[in-house]
N, C-alpha and C positions, 0 to 999 in steps of 0.2 A: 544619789538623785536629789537636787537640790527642786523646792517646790516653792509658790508664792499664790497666793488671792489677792488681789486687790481689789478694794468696793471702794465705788467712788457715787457720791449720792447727789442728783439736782433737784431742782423748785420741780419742773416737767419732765413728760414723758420726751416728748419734741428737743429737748435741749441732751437729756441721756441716749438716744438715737442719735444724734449728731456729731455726738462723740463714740458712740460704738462703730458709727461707721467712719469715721474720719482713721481710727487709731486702727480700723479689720482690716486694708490695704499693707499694715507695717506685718503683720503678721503670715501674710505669703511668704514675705522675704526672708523668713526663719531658717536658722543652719539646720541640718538634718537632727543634733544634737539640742534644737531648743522646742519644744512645742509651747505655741501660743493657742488660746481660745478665748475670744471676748464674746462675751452677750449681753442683752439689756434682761432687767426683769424690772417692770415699773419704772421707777426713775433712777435705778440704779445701773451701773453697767460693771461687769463684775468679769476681770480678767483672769486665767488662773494662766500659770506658767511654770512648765517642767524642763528643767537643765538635765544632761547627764555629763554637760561637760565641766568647763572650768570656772572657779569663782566668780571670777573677771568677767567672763561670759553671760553669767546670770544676771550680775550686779547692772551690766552694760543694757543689756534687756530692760529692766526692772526701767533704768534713766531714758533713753529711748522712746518706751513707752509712756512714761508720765511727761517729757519731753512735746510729744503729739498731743497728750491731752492740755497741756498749759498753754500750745498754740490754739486747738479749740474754744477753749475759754478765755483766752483773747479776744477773739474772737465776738465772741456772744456777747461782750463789754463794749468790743465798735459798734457794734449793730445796735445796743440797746443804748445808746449813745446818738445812736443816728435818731431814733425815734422821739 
């Protein structure tokens, strides 16, 4: 069983919600073999993720998911851009 946390930290609460919930949609689509959990706590949003499959499988996950989070924060760069 391969395992991972990730903690990813922003300025706001408002901006770590928007990325828990932008990246909690990818996490339905998990193979039987991968479980995903994200949540925020304060401005943090903190994913953990358990494989029991194959390396490649983990690793693909792991990119995926940071993947959805660097569309996020694009994101939050247009907007605060627009402003």
């Amino acid at each position: 069983m391969m395992k991972a946390k990730i903690i990813l930290t922003y300025d706001d609460e408002s901006k770590a919600e928007a990325v828990k919930e932008a990246v909690s949609p990818d996490n339905v689509e998990a193979p039987p073999y991968i479980s995903i959990e994200t949540i925020r706590s304060n401005t943090q949003v903190i994913t953990y993720i358990e494989c029991s499959g194959k390396l490649k499988s983990f690793i693909s996950t792991i990119d995926d998911l940071l993947s959805c989070v660097s569309v996020a924060e694009k994101t939050f760069s247009v907007i605060d851009e627009m402003k």
